[in-house]
DSSP file (Angstrom, degrees, kcal/mol; ACC not computed):
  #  RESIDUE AA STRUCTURE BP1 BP2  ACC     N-H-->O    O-->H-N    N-H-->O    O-->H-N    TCO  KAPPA ALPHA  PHI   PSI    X-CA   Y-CA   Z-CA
    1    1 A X              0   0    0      0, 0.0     2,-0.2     0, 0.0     0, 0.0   0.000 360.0 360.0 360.0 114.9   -3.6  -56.2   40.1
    2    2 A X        -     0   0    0      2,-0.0     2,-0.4     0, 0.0     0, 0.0  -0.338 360.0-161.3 -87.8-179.5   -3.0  -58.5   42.7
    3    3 A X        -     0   0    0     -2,-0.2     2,-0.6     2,-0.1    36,-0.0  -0.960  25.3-122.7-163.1 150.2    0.0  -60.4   43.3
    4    4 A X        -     0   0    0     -2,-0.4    36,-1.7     2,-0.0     2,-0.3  -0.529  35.9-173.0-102.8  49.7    0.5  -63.4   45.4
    5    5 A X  B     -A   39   0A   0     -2,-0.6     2,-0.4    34,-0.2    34,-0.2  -0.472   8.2-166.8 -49.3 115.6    3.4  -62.3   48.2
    6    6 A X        -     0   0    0     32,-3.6    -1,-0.1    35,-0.4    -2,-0.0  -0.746  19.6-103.9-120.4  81.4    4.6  -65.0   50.3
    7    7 A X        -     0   0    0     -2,-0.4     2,-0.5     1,-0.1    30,-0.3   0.484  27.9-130.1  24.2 110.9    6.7  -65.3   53.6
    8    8 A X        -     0   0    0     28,-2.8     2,-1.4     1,-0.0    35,-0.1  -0.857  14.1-148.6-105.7 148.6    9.5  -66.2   53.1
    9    9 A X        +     0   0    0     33,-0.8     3,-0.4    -2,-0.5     5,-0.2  -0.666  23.3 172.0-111.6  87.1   10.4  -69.6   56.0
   10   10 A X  S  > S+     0   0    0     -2,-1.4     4,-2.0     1,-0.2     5,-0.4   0.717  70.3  67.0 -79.5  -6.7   14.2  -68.8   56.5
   11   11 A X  T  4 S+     0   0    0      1,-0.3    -1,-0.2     2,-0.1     4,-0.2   0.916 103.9  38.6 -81.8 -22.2   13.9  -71.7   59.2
   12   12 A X  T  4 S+     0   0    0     -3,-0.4    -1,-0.3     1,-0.1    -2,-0.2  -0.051 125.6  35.5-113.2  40.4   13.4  -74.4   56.9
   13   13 A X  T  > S+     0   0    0     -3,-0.3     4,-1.4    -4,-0.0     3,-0.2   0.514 100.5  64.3-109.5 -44.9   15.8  -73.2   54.1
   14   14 A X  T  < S+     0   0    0     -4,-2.0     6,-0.1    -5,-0.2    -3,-0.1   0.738 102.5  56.1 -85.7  -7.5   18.8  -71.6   55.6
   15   15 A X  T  4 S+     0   0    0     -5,-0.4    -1,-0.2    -4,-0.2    -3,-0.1   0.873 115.2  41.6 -38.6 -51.8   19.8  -75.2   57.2
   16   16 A X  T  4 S+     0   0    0     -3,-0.2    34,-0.8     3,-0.1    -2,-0.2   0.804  90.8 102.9 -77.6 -29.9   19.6  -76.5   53.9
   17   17 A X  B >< S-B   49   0B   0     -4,-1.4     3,-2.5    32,-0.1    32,-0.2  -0.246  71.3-132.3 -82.3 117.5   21.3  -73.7   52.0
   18   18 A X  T 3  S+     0   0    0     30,-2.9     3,-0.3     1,-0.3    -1,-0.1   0.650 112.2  60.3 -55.2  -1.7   25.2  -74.4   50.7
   19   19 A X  T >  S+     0   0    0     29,-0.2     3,-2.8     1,-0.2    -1,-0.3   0.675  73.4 117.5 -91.2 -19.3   25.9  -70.5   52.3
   20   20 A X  T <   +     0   0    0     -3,-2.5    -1,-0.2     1,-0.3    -2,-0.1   0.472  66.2  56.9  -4.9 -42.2   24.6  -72.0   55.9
   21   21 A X  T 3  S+     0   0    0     -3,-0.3     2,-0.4     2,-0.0    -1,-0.3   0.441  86.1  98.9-105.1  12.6   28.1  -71.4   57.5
   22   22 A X  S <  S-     0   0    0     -3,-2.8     7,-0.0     1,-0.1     6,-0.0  -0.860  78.8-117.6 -92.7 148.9   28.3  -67.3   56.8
   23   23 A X        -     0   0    0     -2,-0.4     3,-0.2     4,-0.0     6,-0.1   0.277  33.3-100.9 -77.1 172.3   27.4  -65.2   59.4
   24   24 A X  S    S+     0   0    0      1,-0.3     4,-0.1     5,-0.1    -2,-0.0   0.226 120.1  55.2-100.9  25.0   24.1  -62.9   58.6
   25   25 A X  S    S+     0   0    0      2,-0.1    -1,-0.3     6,-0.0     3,-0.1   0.529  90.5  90.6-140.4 -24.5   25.6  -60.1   57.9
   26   26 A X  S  > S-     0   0    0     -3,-0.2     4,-2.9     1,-0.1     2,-0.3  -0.205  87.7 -65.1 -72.5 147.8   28.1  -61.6   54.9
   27   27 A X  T  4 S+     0   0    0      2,-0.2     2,-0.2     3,-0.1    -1,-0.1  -0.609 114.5  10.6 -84.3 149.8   26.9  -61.6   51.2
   28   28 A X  T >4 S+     0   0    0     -2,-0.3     3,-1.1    -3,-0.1    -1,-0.1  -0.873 120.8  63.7 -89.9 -47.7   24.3  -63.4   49.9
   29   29 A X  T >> S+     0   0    0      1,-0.3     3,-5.5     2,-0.2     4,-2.4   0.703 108.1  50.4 -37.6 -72.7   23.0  -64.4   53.3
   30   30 A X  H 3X S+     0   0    0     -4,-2.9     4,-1.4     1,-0.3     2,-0.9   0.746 109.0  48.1 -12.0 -85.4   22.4  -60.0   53.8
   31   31 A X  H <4 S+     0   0    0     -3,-1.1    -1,-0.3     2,-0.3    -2,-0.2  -0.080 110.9  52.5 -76.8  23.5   20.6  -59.6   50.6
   32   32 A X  H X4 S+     0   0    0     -3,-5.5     3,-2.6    -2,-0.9    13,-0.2   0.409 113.2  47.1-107.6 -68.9   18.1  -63.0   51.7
   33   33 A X  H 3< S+     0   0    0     -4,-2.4    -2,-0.3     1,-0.2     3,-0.2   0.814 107.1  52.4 -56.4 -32.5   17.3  -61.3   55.1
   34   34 A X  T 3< S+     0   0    0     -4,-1.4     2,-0.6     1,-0.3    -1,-0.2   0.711 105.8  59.1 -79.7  -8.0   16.5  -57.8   53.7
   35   35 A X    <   +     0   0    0     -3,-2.6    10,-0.3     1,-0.2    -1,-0.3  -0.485  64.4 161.4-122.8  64.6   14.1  -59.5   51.4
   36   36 A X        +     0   0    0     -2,-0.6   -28,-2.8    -3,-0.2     2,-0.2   0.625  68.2  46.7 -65.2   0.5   11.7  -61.3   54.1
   37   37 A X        -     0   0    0    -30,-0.3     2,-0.4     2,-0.0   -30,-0.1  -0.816  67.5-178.6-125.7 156.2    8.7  -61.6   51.4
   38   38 A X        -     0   0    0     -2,-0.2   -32,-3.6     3,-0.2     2,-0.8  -0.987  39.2-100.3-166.0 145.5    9.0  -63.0   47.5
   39   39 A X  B    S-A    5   0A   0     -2,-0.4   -34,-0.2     1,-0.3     3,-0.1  -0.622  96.5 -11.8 -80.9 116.4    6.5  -63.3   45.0
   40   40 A X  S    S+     0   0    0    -36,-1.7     2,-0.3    -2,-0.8    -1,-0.3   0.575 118.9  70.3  68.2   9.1    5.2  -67.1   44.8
   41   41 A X        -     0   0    0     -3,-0.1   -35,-0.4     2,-0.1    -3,-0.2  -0.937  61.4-151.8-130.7 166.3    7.8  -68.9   46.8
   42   42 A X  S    S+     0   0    0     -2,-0.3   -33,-0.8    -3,-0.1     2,-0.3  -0.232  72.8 113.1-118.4  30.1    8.6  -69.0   50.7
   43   43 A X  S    S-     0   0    0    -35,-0.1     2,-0.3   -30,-0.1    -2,-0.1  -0.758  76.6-107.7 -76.4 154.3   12.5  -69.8   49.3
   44   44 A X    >   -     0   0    0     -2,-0.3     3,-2.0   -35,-0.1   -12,-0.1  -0.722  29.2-106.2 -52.6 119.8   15.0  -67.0   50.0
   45   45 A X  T 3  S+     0   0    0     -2,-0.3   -13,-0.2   -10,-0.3   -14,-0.0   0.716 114.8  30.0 -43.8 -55.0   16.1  -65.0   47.2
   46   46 A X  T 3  S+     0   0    0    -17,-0.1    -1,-0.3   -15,-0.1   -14,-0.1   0.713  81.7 143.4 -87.1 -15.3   19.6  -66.7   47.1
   47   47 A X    <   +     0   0    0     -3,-2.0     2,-0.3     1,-0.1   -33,-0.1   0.140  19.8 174.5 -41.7 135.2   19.0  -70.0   48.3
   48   48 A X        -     0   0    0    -35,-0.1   -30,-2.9     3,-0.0   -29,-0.2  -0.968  38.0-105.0-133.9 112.9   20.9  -72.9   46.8
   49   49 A X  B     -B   17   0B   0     -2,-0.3     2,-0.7   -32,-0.2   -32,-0.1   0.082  37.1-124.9 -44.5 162.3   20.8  -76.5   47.8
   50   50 A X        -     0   0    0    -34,-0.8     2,-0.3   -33,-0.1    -1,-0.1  -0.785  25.2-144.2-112.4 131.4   23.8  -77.5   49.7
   51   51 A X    >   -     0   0    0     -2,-0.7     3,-2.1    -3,-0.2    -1,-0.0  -0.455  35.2 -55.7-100.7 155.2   25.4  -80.2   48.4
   52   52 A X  T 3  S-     0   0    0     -2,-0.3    -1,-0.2     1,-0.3     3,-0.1   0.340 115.9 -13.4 -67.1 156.6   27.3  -83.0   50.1
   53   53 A X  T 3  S+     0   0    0      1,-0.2    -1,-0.3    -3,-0.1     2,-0.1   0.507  90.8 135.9  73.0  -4.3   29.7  -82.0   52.0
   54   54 A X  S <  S+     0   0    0     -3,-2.1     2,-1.0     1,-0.2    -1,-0.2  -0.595  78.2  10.7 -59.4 147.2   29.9  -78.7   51.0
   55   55 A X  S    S+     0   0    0      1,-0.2    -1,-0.2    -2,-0.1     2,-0.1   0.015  96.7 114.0 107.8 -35.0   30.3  -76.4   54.1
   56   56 A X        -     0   0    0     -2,-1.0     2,-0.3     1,-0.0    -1,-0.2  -0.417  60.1-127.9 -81.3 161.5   30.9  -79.1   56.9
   57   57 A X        -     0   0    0     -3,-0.1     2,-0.4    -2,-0.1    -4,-0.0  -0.781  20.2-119.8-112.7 150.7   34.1  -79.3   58.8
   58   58 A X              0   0    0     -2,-0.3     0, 0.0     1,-0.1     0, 0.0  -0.844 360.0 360.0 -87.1 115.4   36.2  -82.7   59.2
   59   59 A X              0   0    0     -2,-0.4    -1,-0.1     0, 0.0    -2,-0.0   0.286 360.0 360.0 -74.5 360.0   36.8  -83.9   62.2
């Protein structure tokens, strides 16, 4: 049986991702790096788009 493991491309996700301003070491962020491969996607196991204005600071 094969199966179709795929990279996962944290550079063009975790920009995107409404968890973006936790540190890499903070849940979920943790549990996406320990899992650098995923079956059929190059998303990160927790990624969630970020939606606007979540996560940005006011100036």
């Amino acid at each position: 049986m094969e199966y179709d493991l795929k990279q996962v491309h944290f550079n063009e996700y975790c920009h995107s991702c409404k968890y973006a301003n936790k540190n890499e070491d903070e849940d979920p962020c943790d549990e996406c790096l320990a899992h650098p491969v995923n079956l059929y996607s190059h998303k990160p196991v927790n990624w969630e788009v970020k939606k606007k204005g979540y996560g940005t600071t006011k100036k």
